[in-house]
C-alpha positions as CSV (number, residue, x, y, z in Angstrom):
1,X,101.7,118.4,102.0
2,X,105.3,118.3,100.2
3,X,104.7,120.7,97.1
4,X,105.1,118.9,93.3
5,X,108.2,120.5,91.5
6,X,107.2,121.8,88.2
7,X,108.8,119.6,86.1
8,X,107.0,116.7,87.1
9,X,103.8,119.0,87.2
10,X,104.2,119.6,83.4
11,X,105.0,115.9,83.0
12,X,101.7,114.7,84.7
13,X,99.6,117.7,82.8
14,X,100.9,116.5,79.3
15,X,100.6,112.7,80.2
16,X,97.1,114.1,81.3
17,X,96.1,115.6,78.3
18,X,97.4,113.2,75.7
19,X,95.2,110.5,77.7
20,X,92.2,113.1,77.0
21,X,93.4,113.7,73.3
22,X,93.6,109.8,72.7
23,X,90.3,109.3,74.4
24,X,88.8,111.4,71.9
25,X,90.5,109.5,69.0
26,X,89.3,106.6,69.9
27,X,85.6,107.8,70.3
28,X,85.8,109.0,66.8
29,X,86.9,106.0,65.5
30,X,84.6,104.0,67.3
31,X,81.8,105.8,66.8
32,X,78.6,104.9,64.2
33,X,76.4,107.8,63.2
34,X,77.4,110.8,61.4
35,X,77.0,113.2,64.1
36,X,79.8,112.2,65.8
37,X,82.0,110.3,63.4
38,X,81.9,113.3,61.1
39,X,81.0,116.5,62.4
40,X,83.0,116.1,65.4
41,X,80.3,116.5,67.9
42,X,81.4,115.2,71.3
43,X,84.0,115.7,73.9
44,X,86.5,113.8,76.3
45,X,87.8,114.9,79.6
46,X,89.2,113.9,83.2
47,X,88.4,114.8,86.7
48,X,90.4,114.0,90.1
49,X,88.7,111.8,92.8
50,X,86.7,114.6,93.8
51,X,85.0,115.3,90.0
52,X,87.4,118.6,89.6
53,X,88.7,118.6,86.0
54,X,91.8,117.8,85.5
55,X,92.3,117.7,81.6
56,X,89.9,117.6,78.3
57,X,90.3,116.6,75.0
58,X,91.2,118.7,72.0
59,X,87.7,118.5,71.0
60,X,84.2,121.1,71.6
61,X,85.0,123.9,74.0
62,X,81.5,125.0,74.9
63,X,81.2,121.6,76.7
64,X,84.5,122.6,78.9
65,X,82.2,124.1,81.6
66,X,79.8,121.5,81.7
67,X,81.6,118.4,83.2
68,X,82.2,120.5,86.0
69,X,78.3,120.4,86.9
70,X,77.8,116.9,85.9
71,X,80.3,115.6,87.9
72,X,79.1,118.3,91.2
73,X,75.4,116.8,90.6
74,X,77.0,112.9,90.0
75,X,78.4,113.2,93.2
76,X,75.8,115.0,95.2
77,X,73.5,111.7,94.0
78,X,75.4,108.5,94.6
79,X,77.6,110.4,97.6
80,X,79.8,107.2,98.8
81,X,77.7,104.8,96.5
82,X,80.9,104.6,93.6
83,X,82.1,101.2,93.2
84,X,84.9,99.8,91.2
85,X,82.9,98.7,88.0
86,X,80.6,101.4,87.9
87,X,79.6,103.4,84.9
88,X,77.4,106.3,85.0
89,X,74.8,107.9,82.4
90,X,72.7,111.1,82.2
91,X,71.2,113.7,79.8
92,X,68.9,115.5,81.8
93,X,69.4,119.2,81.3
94,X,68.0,119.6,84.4
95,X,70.7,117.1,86.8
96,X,73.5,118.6,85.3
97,X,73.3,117.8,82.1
98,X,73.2,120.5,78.7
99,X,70.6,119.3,76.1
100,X,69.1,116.3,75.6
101,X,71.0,114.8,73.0
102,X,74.4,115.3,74.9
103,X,74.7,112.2,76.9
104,X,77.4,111.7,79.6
105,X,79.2,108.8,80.2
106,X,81.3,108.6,83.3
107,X,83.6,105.7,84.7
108,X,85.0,106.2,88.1
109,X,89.0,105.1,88.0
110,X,90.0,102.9,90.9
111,X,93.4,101.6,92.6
112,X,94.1,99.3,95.2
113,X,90.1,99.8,96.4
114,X,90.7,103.6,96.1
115,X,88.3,106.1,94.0
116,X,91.5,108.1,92.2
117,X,89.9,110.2,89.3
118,X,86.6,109.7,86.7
119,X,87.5,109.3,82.7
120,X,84.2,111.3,81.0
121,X,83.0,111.3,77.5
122,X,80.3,113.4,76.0
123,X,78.6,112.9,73.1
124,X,75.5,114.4,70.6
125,X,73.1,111.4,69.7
126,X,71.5,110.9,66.5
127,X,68.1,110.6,67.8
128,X,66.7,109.8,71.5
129,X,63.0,109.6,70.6
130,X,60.9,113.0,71.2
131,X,58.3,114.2,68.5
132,X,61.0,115.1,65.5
133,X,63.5,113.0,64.0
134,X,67.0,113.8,65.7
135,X,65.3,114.7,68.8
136,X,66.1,118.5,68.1
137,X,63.5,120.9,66.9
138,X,63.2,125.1,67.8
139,X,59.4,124.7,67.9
140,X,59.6,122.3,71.1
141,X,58.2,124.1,73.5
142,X,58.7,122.2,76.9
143,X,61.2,119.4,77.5
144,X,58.8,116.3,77.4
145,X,58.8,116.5,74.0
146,X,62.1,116.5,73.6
147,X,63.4,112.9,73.8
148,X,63.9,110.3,76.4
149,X,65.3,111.9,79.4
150,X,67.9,110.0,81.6
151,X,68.7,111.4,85.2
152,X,71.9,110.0,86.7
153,X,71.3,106.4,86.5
154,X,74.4,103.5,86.8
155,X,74.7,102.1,83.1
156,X,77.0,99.4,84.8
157,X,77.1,98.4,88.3
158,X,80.5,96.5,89.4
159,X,81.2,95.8,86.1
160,X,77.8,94.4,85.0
161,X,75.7,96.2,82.4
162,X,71.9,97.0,83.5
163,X,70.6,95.4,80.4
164,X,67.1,96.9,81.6
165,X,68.6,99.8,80.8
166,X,69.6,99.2,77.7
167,X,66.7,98.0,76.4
168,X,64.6,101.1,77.3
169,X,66.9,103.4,75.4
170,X,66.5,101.0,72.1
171,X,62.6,100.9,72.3
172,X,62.8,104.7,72.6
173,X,65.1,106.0,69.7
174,X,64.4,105.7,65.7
175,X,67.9,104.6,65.0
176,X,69.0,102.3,67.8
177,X,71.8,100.8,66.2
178,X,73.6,104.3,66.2
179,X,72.6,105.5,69.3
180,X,73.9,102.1,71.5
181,X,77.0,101.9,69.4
182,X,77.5,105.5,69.8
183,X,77.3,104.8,73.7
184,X,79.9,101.8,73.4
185,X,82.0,103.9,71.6
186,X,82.0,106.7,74.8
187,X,82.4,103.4,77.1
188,X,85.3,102.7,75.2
189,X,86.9,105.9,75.7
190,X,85.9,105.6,79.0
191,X,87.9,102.7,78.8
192,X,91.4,104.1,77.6
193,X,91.0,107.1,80.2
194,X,90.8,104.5,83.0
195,X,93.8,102.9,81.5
196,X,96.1,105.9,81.4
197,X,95.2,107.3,85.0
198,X,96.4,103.6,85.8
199,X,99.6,103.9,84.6
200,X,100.1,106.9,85.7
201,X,99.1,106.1,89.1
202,X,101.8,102.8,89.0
203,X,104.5,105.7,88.1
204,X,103.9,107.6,90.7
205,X,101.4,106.1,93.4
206,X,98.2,107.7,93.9
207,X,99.2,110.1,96.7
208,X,101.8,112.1,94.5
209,X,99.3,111.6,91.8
210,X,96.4,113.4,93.9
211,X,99.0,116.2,94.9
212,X,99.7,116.7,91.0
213,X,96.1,117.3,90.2
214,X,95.4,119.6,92.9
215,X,98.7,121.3,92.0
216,X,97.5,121.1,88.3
217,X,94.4,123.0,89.2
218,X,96.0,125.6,91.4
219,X,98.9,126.1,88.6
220,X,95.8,127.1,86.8
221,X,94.0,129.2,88.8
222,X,97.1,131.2,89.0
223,X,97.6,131.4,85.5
224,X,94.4,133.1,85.0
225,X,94.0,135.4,87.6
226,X,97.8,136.7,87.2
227,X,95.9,137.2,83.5
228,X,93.1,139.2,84.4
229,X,95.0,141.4,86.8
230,X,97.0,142.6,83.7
231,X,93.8,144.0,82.2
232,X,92.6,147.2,83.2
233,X,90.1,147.5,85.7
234,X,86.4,148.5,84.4
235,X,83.3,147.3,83.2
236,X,81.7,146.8,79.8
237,X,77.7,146.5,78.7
238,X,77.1,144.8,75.1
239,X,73.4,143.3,73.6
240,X,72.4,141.3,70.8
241,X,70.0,139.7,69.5
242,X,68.4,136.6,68.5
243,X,65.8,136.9,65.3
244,X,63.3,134.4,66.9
245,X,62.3,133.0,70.4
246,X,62.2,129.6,68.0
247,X,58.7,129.5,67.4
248,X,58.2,132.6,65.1
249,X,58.1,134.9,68.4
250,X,59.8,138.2,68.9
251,X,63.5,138.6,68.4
252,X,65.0,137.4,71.7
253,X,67.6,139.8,74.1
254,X,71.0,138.6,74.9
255,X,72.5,141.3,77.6
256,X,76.2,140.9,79.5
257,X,78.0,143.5,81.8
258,X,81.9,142.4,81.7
259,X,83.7,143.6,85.1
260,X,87.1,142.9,85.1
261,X,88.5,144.0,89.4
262,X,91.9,143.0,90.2
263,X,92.4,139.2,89.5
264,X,88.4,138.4,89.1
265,X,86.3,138.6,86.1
266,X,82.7,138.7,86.7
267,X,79.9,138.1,83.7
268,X,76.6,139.8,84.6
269,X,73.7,138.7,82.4
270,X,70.9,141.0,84.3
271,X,68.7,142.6,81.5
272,X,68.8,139.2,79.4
273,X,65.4,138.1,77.9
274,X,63.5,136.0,80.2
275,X,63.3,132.0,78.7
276,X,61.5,131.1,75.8
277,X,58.6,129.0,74.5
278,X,60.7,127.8,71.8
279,X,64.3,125.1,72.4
280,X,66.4,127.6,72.6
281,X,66.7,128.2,76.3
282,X,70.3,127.4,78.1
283,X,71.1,125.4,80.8
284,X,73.4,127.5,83.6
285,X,76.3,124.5,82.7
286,X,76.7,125.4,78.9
287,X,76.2,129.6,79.5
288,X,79.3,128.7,82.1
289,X,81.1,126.8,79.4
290,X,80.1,130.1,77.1
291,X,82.2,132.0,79.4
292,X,85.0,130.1,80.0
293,X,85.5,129.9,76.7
294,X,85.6,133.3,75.5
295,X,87.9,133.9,78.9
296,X,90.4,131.5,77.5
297,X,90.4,133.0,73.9
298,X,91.3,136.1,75.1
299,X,94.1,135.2,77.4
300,X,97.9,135.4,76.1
301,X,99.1,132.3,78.2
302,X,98.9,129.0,77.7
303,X,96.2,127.5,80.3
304,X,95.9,123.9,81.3
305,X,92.3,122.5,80.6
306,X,91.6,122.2,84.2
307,X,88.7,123.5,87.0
308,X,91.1,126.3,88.1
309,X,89.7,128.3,84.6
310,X,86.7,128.7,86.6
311,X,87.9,130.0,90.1
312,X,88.3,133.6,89.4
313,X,84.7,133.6,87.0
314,X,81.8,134.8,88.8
315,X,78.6,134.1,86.2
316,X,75.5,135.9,87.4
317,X,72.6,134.6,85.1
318,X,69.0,135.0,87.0
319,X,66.9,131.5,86.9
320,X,64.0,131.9,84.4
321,X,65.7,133.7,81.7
322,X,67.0,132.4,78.3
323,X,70.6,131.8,80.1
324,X,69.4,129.8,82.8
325,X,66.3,127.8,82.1
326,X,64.6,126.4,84.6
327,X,61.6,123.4,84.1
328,X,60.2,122.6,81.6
329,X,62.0,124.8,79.5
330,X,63.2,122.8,75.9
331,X,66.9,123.6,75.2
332,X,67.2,121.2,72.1
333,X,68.3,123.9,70.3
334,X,70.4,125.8,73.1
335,X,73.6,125.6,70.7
336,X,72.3,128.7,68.5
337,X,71.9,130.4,71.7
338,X,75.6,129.5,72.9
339,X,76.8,130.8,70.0
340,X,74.8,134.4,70.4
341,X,76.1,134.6,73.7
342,X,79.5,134.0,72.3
343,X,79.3,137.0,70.4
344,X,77.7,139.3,73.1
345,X,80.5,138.3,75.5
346,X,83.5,139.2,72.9
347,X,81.1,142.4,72.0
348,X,81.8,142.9,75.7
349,X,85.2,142.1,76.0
350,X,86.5,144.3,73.0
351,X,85.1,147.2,75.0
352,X,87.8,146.3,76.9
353,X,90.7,144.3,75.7
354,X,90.4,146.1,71.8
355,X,93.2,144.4,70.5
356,X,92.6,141.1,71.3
357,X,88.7,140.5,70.1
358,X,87.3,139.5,66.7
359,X,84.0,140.4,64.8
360,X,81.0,138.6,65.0
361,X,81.2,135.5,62.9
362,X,78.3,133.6,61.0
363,X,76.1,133.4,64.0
364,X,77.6,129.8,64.8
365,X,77.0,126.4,63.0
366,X,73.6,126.1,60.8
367,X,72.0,122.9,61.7
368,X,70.0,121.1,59.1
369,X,68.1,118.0,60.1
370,X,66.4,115.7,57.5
371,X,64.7,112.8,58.8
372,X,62.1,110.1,57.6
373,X,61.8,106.4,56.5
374,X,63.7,104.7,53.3
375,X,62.0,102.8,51.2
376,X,62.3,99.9,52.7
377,X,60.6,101.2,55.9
378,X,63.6,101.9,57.8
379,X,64.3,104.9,59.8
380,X,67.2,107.6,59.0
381,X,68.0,110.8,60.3
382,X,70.4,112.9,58.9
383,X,72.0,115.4,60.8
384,X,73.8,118.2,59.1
385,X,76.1,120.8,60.6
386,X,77.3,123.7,58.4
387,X,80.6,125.2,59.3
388,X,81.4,127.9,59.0
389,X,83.0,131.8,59.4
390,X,85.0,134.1,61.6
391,X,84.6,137.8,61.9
392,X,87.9,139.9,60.9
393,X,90.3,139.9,63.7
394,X,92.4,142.6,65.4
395,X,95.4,141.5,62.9
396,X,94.2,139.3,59.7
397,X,91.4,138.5,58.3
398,X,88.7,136.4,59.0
399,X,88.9,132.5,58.2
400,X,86.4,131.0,55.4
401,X,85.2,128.3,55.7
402,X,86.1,127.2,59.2
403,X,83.8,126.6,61.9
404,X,82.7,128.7,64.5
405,X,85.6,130.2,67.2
406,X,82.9,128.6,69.7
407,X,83.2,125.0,68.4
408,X,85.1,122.3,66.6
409,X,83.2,120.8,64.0
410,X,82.8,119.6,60.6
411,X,80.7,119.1,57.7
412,X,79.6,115.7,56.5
413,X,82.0,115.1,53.2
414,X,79.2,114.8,50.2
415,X,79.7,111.7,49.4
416,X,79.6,110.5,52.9
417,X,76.1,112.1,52.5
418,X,74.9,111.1,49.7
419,X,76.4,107.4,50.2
420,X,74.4,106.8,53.3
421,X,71.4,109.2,52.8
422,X,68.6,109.2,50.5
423,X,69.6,112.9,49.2
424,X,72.0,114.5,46.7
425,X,74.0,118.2,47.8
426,X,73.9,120.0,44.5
427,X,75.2,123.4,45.4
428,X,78.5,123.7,48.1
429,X,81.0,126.6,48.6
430,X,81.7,130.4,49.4
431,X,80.0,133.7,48.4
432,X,81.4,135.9,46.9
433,X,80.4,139.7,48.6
434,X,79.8,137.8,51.7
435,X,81.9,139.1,53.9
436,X,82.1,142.0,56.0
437,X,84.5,145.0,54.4
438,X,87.2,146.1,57.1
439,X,90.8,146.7,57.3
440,X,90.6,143.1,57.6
441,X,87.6,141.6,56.1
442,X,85.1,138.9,57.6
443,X,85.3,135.7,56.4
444,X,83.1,134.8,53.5
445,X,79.5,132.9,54.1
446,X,79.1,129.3,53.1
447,X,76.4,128.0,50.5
448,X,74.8,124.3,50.6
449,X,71.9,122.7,49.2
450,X,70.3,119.8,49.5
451,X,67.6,117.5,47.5
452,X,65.2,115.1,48.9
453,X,65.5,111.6,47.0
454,X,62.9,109.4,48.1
455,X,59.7,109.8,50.1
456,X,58.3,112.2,52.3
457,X,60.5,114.0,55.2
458,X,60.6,116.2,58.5
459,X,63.0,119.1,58.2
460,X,63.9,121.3,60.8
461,X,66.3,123.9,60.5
462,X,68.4,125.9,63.4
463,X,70.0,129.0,61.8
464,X,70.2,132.7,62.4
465,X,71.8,136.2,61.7
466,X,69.0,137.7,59.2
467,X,67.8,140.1,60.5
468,X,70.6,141.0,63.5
469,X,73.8,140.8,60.9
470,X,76.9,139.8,62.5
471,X,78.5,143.1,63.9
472,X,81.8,144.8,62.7
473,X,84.4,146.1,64.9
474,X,86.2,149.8,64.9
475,X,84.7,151.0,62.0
476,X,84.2,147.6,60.2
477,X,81.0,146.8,58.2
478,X,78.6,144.1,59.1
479,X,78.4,140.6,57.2
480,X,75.8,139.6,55.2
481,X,72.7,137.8,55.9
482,X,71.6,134.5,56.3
483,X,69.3,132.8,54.1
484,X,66.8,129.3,54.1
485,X,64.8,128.9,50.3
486,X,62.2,125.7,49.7
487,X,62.1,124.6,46.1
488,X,59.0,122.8,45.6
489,X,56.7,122.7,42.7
490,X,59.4,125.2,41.1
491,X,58.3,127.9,43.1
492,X,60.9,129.1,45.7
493,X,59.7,129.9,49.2
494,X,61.6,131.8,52.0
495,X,61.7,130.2,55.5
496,X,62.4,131.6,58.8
497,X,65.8,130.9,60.2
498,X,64.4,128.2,62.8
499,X,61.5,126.0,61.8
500,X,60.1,122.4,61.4
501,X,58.1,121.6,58.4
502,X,58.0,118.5,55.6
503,X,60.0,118.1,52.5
504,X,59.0,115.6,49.8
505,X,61.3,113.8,46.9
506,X,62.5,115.9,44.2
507,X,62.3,118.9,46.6
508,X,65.0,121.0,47.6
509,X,66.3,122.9,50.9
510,X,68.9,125.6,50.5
511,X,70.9,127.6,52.7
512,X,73.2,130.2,53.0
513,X,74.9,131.7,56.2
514,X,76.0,134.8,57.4
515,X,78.8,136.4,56.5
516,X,81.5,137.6,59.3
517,X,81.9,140.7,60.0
518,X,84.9,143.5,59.6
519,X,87.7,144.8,61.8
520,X,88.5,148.7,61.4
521,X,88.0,151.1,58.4
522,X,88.1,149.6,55.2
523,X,89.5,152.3,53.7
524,X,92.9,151.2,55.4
525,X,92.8,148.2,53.9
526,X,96.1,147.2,51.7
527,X,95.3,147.4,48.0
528,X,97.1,144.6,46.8
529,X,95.2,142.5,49.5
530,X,91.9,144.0,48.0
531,X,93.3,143.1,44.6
532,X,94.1,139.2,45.9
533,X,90.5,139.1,46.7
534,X,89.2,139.9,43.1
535,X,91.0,137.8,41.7
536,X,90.2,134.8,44.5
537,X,86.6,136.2,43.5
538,X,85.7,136.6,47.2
539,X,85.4,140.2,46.5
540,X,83.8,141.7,43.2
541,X,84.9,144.8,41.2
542,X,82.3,147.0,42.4
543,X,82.5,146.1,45.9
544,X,86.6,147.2,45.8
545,X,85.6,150.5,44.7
546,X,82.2,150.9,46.5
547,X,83.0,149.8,49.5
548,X,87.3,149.8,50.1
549,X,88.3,152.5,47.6
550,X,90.6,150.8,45.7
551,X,90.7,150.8,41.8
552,X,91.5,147.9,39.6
553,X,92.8,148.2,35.9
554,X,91.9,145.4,33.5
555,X,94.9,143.1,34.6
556,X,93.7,143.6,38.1
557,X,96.3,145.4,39.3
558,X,95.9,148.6,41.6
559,X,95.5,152.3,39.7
560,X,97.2,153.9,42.7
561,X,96.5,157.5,41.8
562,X,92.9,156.7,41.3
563,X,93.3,154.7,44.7
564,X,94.4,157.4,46.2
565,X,92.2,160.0,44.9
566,X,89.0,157.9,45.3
567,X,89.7,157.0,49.5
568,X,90.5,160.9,49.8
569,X,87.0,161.5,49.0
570,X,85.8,159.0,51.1
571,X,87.4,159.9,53.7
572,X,86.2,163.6,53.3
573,X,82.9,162.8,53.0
574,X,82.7,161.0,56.2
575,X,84.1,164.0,57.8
């Protein structure tokens, strides 16, 4: 096989990822409910005629890894039973997929009678049925009660939709209308994936353009294992923990050994909890992705969004346990999880790489889910992700107010909220004291309330980091801890970070999330940047002299004798 030169490598991997990118676009433009349209919760990608991955969207990286064991279980099904016109669907945790409300659409890409490559869109549904509104709940406690779940099944066949189909996925959702027009919306992408590989193909023909992918993965692989060889050899342990097991339980054990040997990286989650009662368990596809992911965001080069990533990964995670469910565990709630690991693998990884990790951030992206009936009888569920905070990094400080390293999403805009939902957000923004005190602090926790309108409602709540705070680094402090408060009847009620209870009009839910932790002493801080935080009020008087030794005057400026004097002590006392 003639090799590809690299220019036209780089061209095809651009073209490739721009198709990905404008997939994505148009699945957010196209899409209905909230979910997807505003908090950014789906993903786009492309695989070669063999299912490999070839390039993905700018969109959520902890579903990177799973397309890979879609596509492996897609094509272990239907084998040589592909046809041009086919479109394939699943959401089964269990066939490949990650939670139930991910659902995978797949459109094999044909030329000239010839399978060439698959265009893939994932998405995060509103609601597919189950016992809760949004389908999503910690307190599920096996997968049956979890929504309708769809093994790999043909959505079209040679171009004709299996309307039978479609009508059992209406009679089994609350809000139908979003869920089938967020499915036309991924079919659309779909769509505009297809198209692309099709003119690239009628560039280049479809042998150069099979030589280009497999190049493209290769180029890859090498990337990443000429990475890993530049770290030093050696092996790393790091736990955390999870406050609950979802359904008020014990706190729940996340364990990883990091071996980095030569040009391989192996991920060794032996000592992990065993799986849960409660929705919280992962699927082997997004503990994968969990990896990948905090691979990539540790590596100095910039990698193509391709299969190769995984080649030199080897991911131990034992069956049975919280990483690697197996039936009927309920994973409806495996995000929080994915983010937990998230931190336990960087926890890991600064043991080894020190300058290249961050702290512990807010412990991932609060979920807040409000369901029930308007007054005029008809269903709504509105789903609510809070984003979020980074830990202090090796260089700067954390970032407020963005989501979670592990994702890319966004809040709902209030009055997108309050415009299509019967509630009113009366409290939104930062705390102050939040964040973790280092030489470069954690970013600061985010505040949001909510207030039921009309009626009676289900609320279920996925948060975390209460009672494990989100660690500091080299010497840096931990962040602060999350909270959930009930109003009702004007008496305010704690809740536990996960839970499923009732809300009625005129109540309200609030929540506050962790703060991110620090990176190194804070009594190396810079003054002035201590100052800037005053007067930002992200940080208060008391906590620049209690807890970074630096003294203000009235203007705010820094007393640098008393600055001086005061960190001396400190630092003598430590000693």
């Amino acid at each position: 096989m003639a090799a590809i030169d690299p220019i036209t490598r780089e061209i095809v991997r651009n073209a490739l990822a721009s198709a990905a990118d404008e997939m994505a676009m148009a699945l957010y433009r196209t899409a209905y409910s909230t979910i997807v349209r505003d908090c950014l919760d789906y993903s786009t990608s492309l695989c070669d005629a063999e299912g490999q991955m070839i390039a993905q969207g700018v969109t959520i990286p902890l579903h990177l890894g799973s397309v890979p064991f879609a596509m492996e279980t897609l094509l272990a099904k239907y084998g040589d039973d592909i046809e041009e016109g086919d479109v394939f669907i699943l959401n089964d945790p269990f066939e490949g997929g990650m939670h139930i409300p991910d659902i995978f659409i797949v459109q094999p890409v044909f030329s000239e009678g010839r399978r060439v490559a698959f265009a893939v869109s994932t998405a995060h549904h509103l609601d597919l049925g189950g016992r809760l509104p949004g389908s999503s709940a910690c307190d599920n406690t096996e997968i049956f009660q979890e929504g309708l779940r769809i093994p790999w099944l043909k959505l079209y066949r040679r171009g004709e939709a299996d309307e039978a189909l479609f009508a059992l996925i209406r009679a089994n959702v609350r809000v139908p209308q979003m869920t089938i027009g967020d499915l036309r919306a991924q079919l659309a992408a779909c769509h505009i994936g297809a198209r692309a590989i099709g003119e690239l193909i009628g560039r280049y023909g479809p042998d150069t353009f099979a030589r280009c992918t497999a190049d493209l993965i290769n180029y890859t692989e090498r990337l990443v294992r000429a990475e890993i060889a530049s770290w030093p050899d050696g092996s790393h342990t790091f736990v955390d923990y999870m406050d609950s097991d979802g359904v008020g339980g014990p706190r729940v054990r996340l364990q990883v050994e990091i071996t980095v040997a030569g040009d391989e990286l192996r991920a060794d989650f032996t000592g992990t909890d065993p799986q849960v009662s409660g929705a919280i368990n992962n699927t082997l596809s997004f503990t994968s992705s969990v990896v990948a992911l905090c691979v990539r965001s540790v590596l100095r080069e910039d990698i193509p969004n391709t299969a190769g990533m995984f080649r030199p990964l080897e991911i131990v995670a034992p069956p049975g346990t919280v990483v690697n469910g197996v039936m009927p565990a309920a994973s409806s709630m495996r995000g929080i999880t994915g983010f937990r690991l998230a931190d336990t693998i960087f926890g890991a990884l600064a043991g080894l790489l020190p300058d290249r990790v961050l702290a512990a951030g807010e412990g991932g992206n609060t979920l807040v889910i409000i369901g029930g009936q308007r007054s005029d009888r008809q269903p709504y569920v509105y789903y609510e992700l809070l984003s979020g905070t980074w830990g202090g990094r090796p260089d700067r400080d954390g970032n407020d107010g963005l989501c979670n390293p592990a994702n890319v999403a966004s809040n709902i805009p209030v009055e997108q909220a309050e415009s299509e939902y019967p509630v009113r957000v009366e409290c939104y923004g930062l705390v102050g004291d939040s964040g973790g005190p280092g030489r470069f602090r954690g970013g600061l926790a985010i505040e949001r309330s909510w207030r039921l309108l009309d009626g009676q409602a289900h609320l279920a709540i996925r948060s975390d980091r209460r009672d494990h705070l989100p660690y500091g680094l080299y010497g840096g402090g931990s962040g602060t801890a999350s909270i959930n408060t009930l109003y009702r009847n004007g008496e305010a009620e704690t809740l536990p970070t996960m839970i499923s209870t009732t809300m009625a009009a005129g109540e309200v839910i609030y929540h506050r999330q962790a703060g991110g932790g620090g990176w190194g002493d804070p009594l190396e801080r810079d003054p002035e940047a201590v100052a800037r935080d005053v007067g930002n009020d992200k940080v208060s008087l008391v906590a620049a002299r209690d807890q970074y030794g630096v003294v203000l005057d009235e203007s705010l400026a820094v007393d640098r004798e008393a600055t001086a004097a005061l960190r001396a002590q400190r630092a003598a006392e430590s000693t």
